[in-house]
ZABAFI-464805 format. One record per residue (C-alpha): x, y, z; residue in one letter. Coordinates in steps of 0.25 Angstrom, whole numbers, plus 5000, padded with zeros to 4 digits. Example, Ala and Ser with C-alpha at 12.3 -4.5 7.8 and 13.67 -1.06 7.14 Angstrom:
<atoms>
504949825031A 505549965029S 
</atoms>
This chain:
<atoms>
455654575148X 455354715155X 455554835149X 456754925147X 456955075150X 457955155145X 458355295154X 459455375147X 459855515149X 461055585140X 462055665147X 462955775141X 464355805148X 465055945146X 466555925146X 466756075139X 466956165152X 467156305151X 468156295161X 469156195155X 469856295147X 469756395157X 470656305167X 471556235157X 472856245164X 472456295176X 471456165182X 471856015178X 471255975164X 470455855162X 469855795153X 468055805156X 467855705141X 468855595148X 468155595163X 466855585154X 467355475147X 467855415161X 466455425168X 465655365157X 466655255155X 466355235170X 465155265172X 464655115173X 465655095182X 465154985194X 465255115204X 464355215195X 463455095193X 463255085208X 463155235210X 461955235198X 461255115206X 461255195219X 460855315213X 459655245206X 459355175220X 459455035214X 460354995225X 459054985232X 458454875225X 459754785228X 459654715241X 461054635237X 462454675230X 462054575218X 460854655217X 461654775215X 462654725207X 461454705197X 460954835198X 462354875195X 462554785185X 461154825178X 461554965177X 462954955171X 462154865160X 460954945157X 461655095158X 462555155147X 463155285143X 463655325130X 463755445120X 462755505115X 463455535104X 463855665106X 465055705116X 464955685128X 463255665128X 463055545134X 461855445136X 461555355148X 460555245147X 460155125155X 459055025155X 458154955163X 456754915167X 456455045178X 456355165170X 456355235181X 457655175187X 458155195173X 458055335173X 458755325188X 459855265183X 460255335172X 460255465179X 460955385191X 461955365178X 461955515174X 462255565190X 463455465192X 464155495178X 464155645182X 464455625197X 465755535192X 466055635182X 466155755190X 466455685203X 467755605197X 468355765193X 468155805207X 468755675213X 469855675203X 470255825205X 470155795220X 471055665220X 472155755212X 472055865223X 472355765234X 473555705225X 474055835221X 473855895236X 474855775241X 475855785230X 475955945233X 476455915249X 477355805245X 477855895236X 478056005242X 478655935252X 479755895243X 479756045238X 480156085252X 481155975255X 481856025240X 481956175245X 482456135256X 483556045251X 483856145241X 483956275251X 484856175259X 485756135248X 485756305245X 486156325256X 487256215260X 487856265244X 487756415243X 489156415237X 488856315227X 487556365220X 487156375206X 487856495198X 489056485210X 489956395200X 490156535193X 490456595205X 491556495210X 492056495197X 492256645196X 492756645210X 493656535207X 494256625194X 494456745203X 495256655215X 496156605203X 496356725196X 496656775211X 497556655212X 498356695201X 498556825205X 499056785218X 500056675213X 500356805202X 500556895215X 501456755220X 502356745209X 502556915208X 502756915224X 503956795223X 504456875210X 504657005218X 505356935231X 506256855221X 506756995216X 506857065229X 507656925235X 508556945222X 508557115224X 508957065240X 510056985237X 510657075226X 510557195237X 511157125247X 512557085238X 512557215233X 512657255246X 513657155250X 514457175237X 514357325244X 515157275258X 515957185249X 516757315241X 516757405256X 517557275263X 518557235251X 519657335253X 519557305268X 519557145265X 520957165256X 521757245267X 521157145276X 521557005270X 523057085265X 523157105283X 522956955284X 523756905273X 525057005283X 524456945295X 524556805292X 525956825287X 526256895300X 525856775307X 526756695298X 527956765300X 527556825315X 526656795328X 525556865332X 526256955340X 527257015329X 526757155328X 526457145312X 525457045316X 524757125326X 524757235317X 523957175306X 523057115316X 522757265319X 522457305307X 521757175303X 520757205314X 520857365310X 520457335296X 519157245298X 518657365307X 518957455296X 518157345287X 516957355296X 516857475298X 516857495282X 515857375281X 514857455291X 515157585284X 514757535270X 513657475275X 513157605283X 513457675269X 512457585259X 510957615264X 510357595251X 510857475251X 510157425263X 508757495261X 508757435248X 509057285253X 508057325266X 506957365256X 507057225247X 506957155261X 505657235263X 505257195250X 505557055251X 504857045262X 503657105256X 503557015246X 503656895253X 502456935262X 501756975248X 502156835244X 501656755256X 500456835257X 500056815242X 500456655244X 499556655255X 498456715246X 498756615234X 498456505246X 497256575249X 496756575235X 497056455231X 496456395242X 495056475239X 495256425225X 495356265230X 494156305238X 493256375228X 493656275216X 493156155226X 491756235227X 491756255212X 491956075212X 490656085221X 489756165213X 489256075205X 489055965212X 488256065222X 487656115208X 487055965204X 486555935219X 485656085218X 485256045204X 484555925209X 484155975220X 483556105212X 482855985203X 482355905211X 481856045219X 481256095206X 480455955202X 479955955215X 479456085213X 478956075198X 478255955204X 477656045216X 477356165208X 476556065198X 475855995207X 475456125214X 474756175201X 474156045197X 473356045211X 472956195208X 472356135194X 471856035203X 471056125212X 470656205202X 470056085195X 469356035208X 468756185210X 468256185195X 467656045195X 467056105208X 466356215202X 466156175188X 466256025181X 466956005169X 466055905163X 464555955163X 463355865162X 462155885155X 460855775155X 460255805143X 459255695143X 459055655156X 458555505160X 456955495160X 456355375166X 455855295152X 454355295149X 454555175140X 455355055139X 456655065131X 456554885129X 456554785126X 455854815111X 454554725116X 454154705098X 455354645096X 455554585108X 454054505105X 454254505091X 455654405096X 455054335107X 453754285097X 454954245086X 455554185096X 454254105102X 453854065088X 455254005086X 455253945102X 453853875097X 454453825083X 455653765090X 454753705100X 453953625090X 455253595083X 455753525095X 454453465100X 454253405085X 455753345086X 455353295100X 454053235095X 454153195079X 452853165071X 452653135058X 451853225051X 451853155038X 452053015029X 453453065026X 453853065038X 453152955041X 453852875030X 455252925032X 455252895048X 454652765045X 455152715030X 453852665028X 452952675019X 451552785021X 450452735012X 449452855019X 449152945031X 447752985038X 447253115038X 446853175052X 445153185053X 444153255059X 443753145066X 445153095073X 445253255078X 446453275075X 446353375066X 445553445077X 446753435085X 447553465074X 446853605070X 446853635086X 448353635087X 448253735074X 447353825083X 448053825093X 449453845086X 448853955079X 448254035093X 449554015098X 450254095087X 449054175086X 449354215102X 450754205101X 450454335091X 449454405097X 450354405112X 451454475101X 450654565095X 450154605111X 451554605116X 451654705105X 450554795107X 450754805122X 452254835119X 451954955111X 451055025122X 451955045134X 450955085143X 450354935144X 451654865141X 452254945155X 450854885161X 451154765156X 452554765162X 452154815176X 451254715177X 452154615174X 453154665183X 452354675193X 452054555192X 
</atoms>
């Protein structure tokens, strides 16, 4: 069995930076003790191993894959890393039959956990540059396209914006109270030309009642004239001087009536200025009525019109709303990402100039001077029990193969037969010569088989001839 050699070297990492508190809040936090945790758990991994093997030029000495994969395989068995009990000191160890390739591997081991360490922050920090870097253009594309649908729908609904519904309202109020005073104006307007119809008419049959008393006295002589004439014409013809004569004044007196109509009536100008001004008057208002219908039209035409606008506003109201949610999401989102890839930068710009987790070797690997196994006194002291109990189970076995009787008991109980003596060995058959040669020579053999124990021993314990020893047999 050759010999063993151990190479270990302990390792210190500093996770307490100065400029973690400095930047909390402004860079991204991590976590150094969980990355730490992470690389030692995978430190073994198939990769790594490869790495360490290249490092160590042990690729070299494979001519095959298989060959390789041994290698591989030799040094995800034989190194380790653990605590060293206190936090975040660590040991790596590996054993194997080169010192100095020992030594090799274990600083292969220390340059590969710290290159992962460091280099997975940097590659991490670069991967969530390039993600955040696409998920700001897309959206801030979609920002764009939400400012301009939102300018748009502005603009398309000026009239129906938030905090108009007060205005339309308020402007509705004052049309209707308009309105109102309008139909007030309406209903006044109608009242005044009913009154100056009614004052007309009771002017003109004052006025006619006037005529009526200038043509009585007139209409009395003139129907006592006809009541003679027709009873002229009873008794005479139309020829009979009486007749004629009442004709004549028949005819006289409905000149005289004219004349006296025309007179009275030249004789009464109040009368007609008064019935000329309630003309004037009527005609007034019945301009002032149709002009203030056509206003009350008007208004209530605006009113349809603005209380339709009011029906719209909030329907136009809910489409801005969503449009001013899905707006501010998209910009929440935009302005969050846009801060996160700040945190990022300055994260990659610290990691460039300082390291959050520190390392410090404070034992570093040596090439051993002396082998770490096996423990060659107890690996003797096992291999001379176990001879003596290969040799014991040898005789045993040989002995059931073989049987002998070795005395008359035996003897008596194998046959049944009755022993009446045995003779005793002599000098002179030599076999008792032989017998006490075979004594001798068991006893030189454990007499040997001691003294090759007690050598192991003592060559064992001076490691200058025991390395000899071994170069030889190598060599060899």
């Amino acid at each position: 069995m050759p010999n063993q050699y151990s190479a270990e070297a302990r390792v210190y990492a500093d996770t307490q930076s100065i400029l973690q508190p400095l930047l909390r809040g402004i860079a991204i936090d991590t976590d150094p003790s969980q990355e730490l945790a992470l690389m030692i758990k995978t430190l073994l991994s198939r990769p790594n191993l490869e790495k360490i093997a290249r490092y160590t030029d042990a690729d070299m000495r494979a001519s095959t894959s298989q060959e390789f994969g041994k290698i591989v395989s030799d040094l995800k068995k034989n190194i380790s890393i653990k605590s060293a009990g206190e936090e975040n000191l660590f040991t790596i160890n590996y054993s194997g039959s080169d010192p100095q390739y020992t030594k090799e591997v274990v600083q292969a081991a220390i340059d590969v956990f710290i290159e992962n360490t460091v280099g997975q922050k940097r590659q991490d920090t670069d991967k969530a540059n390039k993600f955040l870097t696409s998920q700001l253009k897309e959206y801030e594309t979609r920002l764009i396209d939400a400012e301009v649908q939102l300018a748009d729908f502005k603009r398309l609904n000026t009239g129906y914006m938030p905090g108009s519904e007060q205005n339309y309202y308020r402007r509705l109020q004052t049309l209707q109270d308009q309105l109102e005073d309008t139909r007030l104006s309406v209903l006044e307007t109608e009242i005044q030309l009913a009154t100056a119809q009614k004052q007309l008419s009771d002017e003109t049959a004052i006025a006619a009642q006037q005529m009526a008393n200038f043509s009585t006295e007139y209409d009395i002589r003139l129907a006592s004239l006809e009541t003679r004439l027709d009873e002229l014409l009873f008794r005479f013809t139309d020829k009979h001087p009486d007749v004629i004569e009442t004709r004549r004044q028949i005819a006289d007196l409905k000149l005289l009536q004219q004349g006296s109509q025309k007179r009275a009536s030249s004789n009464s100008p109040y009368s007609n200025a008064v019935l000329q001004d309630i003309k004037l008057n009527i005609s007034q208002l019945e301009n002032q009525l149709a002009s203030l219908k056509v206003r009350e039209a008007n208004q209530i035409e605006k009113n349809n019109l603005l209380a339709q606008k009011l029906k719209q506003v909030p329907h136009v109201e809910a489409q801005l709303t969503n449009l001013m949610r899905n707006y501010d999401i998209t910009k929440s989102k935009y302005e969050d990402l846009l801060s996160r890839r700040e945190a990022a930068l300055i994260s990659k710009n610290v990691d460039a100039s300082s390291d959050e987790i520190n390392f410090r070797v404070i034992d570093p690997p040596l090439a051993p001077q002396s082998p770490s196994g096996p423990i060659r006194p107890l690996l003797l002291t096992v291999v001379l029990i176990a001879a003596i109990g290969a040799g014991g189970c040898i005789a045993f076995v040989s002995s059931q193969l073989s049987p002998v009787v070795v005395s008359s008991v035996q003897l008596y109980r194998l046959t049944n037969l009755p022993v009446f003596g045995h003779v005793s060995l002599t000098e002179s058959s030599g076999l008792v010569t032989k017998e006490r040669r075979k004594i001798w020579l068991f006893s030189f053999i454990c007499v040997v088989l001691v003294v090759f124990y007690v050598g192991f021993i003592a060559i064992n314990s001076t490691p200058s001839i025991h390395s000899r020893i071994i170069q030889e047999i190598e060599y060899l």
